[in-house]
C-alpha positions as CSV (number, residue, x, y, z in Angstrom):
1,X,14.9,-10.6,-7.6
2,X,12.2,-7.8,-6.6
3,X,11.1,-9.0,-2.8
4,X,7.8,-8.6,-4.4
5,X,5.8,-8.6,-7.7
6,X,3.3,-6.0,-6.2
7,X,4.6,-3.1,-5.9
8,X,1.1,-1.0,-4.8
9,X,-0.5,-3.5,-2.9
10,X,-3.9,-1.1,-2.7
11,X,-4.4,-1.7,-6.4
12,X,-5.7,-5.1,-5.3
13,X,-7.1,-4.6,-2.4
14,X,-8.6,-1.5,-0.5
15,X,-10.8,-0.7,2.4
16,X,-13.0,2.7,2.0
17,X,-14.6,3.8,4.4
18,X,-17.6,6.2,3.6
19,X,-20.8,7.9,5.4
20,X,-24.4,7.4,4.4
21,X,-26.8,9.1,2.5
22,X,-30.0,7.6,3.0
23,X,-30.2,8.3,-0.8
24,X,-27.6,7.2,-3.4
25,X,-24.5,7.9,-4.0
26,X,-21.4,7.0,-5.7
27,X,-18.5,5.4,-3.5
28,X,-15.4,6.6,-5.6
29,X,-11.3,6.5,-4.4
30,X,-11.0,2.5,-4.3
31,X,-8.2,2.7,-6.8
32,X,-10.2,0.0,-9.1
33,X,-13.4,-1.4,-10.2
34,X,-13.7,-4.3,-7.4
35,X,-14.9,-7.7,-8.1
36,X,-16.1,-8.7,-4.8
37,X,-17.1,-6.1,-2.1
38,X,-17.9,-6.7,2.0
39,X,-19.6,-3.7,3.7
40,X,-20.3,-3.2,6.9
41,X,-22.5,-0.5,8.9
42,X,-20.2,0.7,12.2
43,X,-22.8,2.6,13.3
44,X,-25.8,0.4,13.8
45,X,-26.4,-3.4,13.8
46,X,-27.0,-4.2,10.6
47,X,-25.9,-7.1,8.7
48,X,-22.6,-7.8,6.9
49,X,-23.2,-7.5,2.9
50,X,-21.3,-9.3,0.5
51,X,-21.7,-8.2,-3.2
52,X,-19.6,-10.0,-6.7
53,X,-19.2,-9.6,-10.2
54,X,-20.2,-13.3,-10.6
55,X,-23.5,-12.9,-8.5
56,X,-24.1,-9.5,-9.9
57,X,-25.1,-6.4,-8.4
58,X,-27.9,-6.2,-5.8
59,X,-27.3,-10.2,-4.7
60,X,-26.2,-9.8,-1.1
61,X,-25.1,-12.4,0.8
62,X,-24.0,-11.8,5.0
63,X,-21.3,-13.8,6.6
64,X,-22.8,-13.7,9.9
65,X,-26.0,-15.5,8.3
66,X,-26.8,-18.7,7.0
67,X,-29.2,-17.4,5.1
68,X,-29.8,-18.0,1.5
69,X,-28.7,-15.3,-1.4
70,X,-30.9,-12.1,-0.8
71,X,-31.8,-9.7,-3.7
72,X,-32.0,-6.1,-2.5
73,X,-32.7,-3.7,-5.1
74,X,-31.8,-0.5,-3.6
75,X,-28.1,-1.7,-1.8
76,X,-25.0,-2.0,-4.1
77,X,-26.4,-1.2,-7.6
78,X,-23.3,-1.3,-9.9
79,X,-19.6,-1.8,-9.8
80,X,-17.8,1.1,-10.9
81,X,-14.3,1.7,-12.4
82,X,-13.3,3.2,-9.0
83,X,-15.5,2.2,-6.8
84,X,-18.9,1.2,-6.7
85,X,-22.6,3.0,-6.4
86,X,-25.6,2.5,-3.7
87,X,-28.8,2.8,-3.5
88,X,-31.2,3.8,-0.1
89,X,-31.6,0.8,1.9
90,X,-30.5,0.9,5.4
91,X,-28.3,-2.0,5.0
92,X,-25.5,0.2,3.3
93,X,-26.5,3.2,2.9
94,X,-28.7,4.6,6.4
95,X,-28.5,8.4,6.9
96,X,-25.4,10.1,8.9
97,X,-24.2,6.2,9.7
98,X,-20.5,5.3,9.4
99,X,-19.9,2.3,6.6
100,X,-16.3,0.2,5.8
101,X,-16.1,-1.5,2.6
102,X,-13.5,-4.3,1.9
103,X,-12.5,-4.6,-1.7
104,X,-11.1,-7.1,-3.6
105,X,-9.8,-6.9,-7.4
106,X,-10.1,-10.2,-9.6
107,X,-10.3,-10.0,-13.5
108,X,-13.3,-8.0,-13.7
109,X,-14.3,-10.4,-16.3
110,X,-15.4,-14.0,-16.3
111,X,-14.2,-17.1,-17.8
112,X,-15.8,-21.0,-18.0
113,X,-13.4,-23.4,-16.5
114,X,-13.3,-26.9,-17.5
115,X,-10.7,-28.3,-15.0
116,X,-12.9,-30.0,-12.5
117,X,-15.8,-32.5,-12.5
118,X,-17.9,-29.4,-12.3
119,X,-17.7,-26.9,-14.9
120,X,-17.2,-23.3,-12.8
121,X,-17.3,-19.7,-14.0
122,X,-14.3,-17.9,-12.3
123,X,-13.1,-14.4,-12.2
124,X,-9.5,-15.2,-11.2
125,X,-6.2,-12.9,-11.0
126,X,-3.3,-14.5,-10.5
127,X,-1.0,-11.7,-9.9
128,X,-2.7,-11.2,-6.5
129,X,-3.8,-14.6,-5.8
130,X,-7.8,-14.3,-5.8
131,X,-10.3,-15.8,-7.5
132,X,-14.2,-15.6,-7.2
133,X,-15.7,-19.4,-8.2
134,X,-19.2,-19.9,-9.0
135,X,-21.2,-23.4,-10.4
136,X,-24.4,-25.8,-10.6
137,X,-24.3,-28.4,-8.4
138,X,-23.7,-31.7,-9.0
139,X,-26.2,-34.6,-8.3
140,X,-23.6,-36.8,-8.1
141,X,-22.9,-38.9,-4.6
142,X,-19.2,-38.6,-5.1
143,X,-16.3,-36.2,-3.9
144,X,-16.2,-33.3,-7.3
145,X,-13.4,-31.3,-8.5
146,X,-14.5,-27.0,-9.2
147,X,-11.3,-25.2,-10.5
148,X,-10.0,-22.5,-9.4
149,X,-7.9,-20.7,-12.0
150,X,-5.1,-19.5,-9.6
151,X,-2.6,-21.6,-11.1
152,X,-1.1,-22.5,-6.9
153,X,-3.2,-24.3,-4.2
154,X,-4.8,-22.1,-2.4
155,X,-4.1,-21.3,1.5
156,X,-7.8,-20.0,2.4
157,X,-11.3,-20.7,0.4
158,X,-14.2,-19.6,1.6
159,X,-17.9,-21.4,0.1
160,X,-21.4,-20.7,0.7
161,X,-24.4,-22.3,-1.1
162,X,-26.0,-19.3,-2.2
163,X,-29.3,-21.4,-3.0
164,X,-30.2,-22.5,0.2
165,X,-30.0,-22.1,4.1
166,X,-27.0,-23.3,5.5
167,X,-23.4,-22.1,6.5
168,X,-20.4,-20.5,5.3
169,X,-17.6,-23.1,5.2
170,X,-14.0,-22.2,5.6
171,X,-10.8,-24.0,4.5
172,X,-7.5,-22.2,6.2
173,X,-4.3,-24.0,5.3
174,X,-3.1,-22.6,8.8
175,X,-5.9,-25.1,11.1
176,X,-8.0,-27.3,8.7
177,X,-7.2,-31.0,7.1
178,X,-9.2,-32.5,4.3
179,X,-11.8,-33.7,6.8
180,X,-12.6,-30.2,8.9
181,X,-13.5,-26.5,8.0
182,X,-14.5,-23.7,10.1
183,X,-17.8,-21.7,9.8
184,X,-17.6,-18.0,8.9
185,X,-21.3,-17.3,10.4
186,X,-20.1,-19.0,13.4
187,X,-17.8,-19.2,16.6
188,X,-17.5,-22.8,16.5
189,X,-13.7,-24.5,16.9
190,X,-12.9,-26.3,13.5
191,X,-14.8,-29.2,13.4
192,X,-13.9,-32.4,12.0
193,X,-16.5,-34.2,9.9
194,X,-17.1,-37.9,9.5
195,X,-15.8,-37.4,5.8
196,X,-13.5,-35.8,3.9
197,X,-14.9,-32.0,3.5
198,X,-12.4,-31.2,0.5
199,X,-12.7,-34.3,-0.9
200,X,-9.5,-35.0,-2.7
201,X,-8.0,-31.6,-1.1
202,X,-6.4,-28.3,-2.9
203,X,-4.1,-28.4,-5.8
204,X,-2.5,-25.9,-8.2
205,X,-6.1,-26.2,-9.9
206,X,-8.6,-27.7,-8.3
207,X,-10.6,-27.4,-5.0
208,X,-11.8,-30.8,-3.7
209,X,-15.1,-31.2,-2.2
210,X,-17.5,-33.9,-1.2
211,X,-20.9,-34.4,-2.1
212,X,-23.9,-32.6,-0.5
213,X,-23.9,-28.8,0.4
214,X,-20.2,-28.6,-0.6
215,X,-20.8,-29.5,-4.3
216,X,-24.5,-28.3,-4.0
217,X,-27.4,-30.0,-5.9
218,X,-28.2,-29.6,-9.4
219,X,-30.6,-26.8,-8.3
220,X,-28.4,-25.2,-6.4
221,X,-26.0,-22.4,-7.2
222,X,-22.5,-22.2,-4.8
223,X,-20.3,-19.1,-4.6
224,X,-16.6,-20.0,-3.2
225,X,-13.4,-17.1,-2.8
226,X,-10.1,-19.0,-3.1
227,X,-7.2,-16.9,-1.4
228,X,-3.4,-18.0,-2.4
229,X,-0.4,-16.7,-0.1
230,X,1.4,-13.8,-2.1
231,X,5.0,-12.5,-0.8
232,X,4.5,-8.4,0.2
233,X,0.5,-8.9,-0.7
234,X,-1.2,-11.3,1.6
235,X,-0.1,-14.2,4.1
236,X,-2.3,-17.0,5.6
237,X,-0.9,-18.3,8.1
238,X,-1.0,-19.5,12.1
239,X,0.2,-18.3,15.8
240,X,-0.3,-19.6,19.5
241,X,-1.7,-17.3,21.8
242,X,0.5,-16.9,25.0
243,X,-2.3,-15.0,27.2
244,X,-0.5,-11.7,27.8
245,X,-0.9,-8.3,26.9
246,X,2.5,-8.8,25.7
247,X,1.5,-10.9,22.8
248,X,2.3,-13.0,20.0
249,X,4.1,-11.0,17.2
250,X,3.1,-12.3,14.0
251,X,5.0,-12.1,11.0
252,X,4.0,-11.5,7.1
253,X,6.5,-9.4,6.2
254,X,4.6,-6.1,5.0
255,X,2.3,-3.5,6.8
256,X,-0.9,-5.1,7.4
257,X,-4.5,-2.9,6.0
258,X,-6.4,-6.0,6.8
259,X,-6.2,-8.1,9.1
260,X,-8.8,-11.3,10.3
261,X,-7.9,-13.7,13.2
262,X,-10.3,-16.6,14.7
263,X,-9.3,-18.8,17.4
264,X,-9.5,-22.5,15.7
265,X,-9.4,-24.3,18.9
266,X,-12.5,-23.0,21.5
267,X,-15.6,-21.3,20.4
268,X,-14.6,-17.7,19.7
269,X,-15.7,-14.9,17.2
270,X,-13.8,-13.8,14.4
271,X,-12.2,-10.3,14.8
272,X,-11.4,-8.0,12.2
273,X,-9.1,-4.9,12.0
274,X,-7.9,-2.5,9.1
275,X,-5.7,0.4,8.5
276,X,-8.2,3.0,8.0
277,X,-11.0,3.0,10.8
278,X,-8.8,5.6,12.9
279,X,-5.7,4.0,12.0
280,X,-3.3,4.7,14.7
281,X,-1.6,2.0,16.9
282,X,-3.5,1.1,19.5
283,X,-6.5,2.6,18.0
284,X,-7.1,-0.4,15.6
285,X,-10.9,-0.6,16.2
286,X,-13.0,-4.1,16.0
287,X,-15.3,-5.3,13.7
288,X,-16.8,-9.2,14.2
289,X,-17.8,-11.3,10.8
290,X,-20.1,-13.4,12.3
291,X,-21.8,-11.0,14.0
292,X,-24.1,-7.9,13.1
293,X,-22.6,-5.7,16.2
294,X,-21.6,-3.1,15.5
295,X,-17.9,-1.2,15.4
296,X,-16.6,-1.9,18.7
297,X,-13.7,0.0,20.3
298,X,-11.8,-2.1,21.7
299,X,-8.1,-2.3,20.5
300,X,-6.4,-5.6,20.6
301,X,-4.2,-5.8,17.8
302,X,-1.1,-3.5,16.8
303,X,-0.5,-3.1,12.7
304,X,3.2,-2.7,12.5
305,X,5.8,-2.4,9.4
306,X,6.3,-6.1,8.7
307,X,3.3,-7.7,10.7
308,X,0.8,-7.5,13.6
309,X,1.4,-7.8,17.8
310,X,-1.5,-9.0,19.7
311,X,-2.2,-7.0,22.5
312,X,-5.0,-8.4,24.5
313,X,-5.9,-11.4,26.9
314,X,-8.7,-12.0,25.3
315,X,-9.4,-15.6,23.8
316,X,-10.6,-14.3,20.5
317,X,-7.1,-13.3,20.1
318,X,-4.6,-14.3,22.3
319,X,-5.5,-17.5,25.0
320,X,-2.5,-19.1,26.5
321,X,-1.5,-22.0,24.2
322,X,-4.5,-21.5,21.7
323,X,-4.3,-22.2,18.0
324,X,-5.2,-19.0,15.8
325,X,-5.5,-18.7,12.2
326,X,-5.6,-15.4,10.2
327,X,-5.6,-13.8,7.2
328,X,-4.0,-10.2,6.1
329,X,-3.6,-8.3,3.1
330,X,-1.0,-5.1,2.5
331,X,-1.0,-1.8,2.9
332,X,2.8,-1.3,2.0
333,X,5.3,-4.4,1.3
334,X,8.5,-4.4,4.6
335,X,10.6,-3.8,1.7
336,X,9.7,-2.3,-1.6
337,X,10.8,-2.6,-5.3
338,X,12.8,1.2,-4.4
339,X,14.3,-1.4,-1.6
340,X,12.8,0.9,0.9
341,X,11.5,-0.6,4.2
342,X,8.0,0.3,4.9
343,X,7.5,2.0,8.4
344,X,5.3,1.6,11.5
345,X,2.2,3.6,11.9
């Protein structure tokens, strides 16, 4: 048996990197039309901006705001069969400023979904283990099933309700039971509610969630990305920090592009690396979801052949004895369909 079913992991997912216009322009070389795309300015502070297929062009959403669902006529203005194109505003597209785009490849096509208690729309693929889940809420004072259409549970959801202020909520298989999430606009530790968060939990087809801002209300509109683990694509998984530049060596066995880590157990940011801003061991540069900072340069994190090496003190990544959660996606499987191992950068 093939070590993995995906043989070009960046036919899934790719970061681009590209440099504004303060006009428009076309952002070509992704490898596929993308279904959900995450840009950030590394230039300037500027918000994070979070574009689907589901939502459509021009509904932006930033994961280091609460805020509600934002239309911006002049940011992303269509997804393209390699890429996607922008309009003027500052957001994504200010003069001479350096931008990195995170994109994800679902169906490119949507489907209704009858498996819950709440009908969804979901642009799912299965191959890679993503899925973009949209639906009307439910007035119902009940926990509510929203399917998923990944056929396994998934390791990592994240949900917003798009119609209102309020936060980004995160289930990681890695740090959170039925009853606690994480918030992807914030540094909080998990938190553990009075009642069950997921509701009945995660199944091969169905994402559990209780009533209120989880389900939404029947004016509200909620917009959820459901992650499951996929051998030489993505892992979602844990570590414990042991406080040393000689850190924790994590495993996923492939050559991490992506790479997003959040300390689960203190109030700490979440830090983001990938493989193509400079792209050199240590020169794996920062970027900060909840946060509209900008790219900063400090290197904490080595991207190696089968897995990352923290290599930093710091409690975002790496306090003595702290839990951490994080989630990566490929650049190359360790080992290939050829049976060739992938190297070190």
């Amino acid at each position: 048996m093939a070590y993995t079913t995906i043989k070009k992991p960046s036919d899934y997912f790719n970061t681009k990197l590209y440099i504004g216009n303060g006009s428009t322009q076309s952002i070509t070389g992704v490898g596929f039309q993308p279904d959900w795309v995450w840009t950030k300015n590394r230039t300037t502070n500027y918000n994070h901006h979070s574009f689907d297929i589901i939502r459509t062009a021009t509904k932006s959403l930033s994961s280091n705001l609460s805020d509600a669902e934002n239309t911006l006529i002049n940011t992303l203005t269509s997804f393209d069969s390699d890429g996607f194109s922008i309009g003027s505003d500052d957001n994504i597209n200010l003069n001479s400023n350096n931008y990195a785009s995170w994109n994800w490849l679902a169906s490119n096509t949507t489907a209704s979904n009858t498996d819950g208690s709440i009908t969804s729309t979901v642009s799912a693929n299965t191959t890679s283990g993503f899925s973009i889940v949209t639906w009307t809420g439910s007035a119902s004072a009940s926990n509510q099933t929203v399917g998923h259409g990944l056929g396994v549970a998934p390791s990592m959801v994240i949900l917003k309700n798009k119609s209102v202020v309020d936060n980004w909520f995160v289930y990681h298989s890695g740090a959170t039971a039925n009853n606690q999430y994480l918030n992807l606009n914030s540094t909080s530790a998990v938190t553990t509610a009075g009642s069950n968060t997921w509701g009945a939990g995660m199944t091969s087809t169905l994402v559990g969630l209780r009533p209120g801002t989880f389900c939404g209300s029947t004016s509200d509109n909620v917009i959820m990305y459901c992650f499951a683990e996929k051998k030489g694509f993505s892992k979602f998984g844990s570590y414990t920090g042991n406080g040393s530049t000689d850190g924790t060596f994590v495993y996923t066995g492939f050559k991490p592009a992506f790479v997003i880590q959040k300390n689960t157990s203190v109030a700490q940011g979440w830090q983001l690396q990938d493989n193509k801003r400079l792209g050199y061991n240590p020169d794996n540069y920062l970027l900060q979801p909840h946060t509209s900072q900008s790219e900063s340069a400090l290197q904490r994190v080595d991207l190696l052949s089968n897995g990352f090496k923290v290599r930093t003190t710091d409690a975002g990544q790496n306090a003595s004895g702290n839990n951490y959660i994080y989630m990566a996606f490929a650049e190359n499987p360790f080992v290939t369909s050829t049976g060739i191992p992938a190297t070190a950068r």
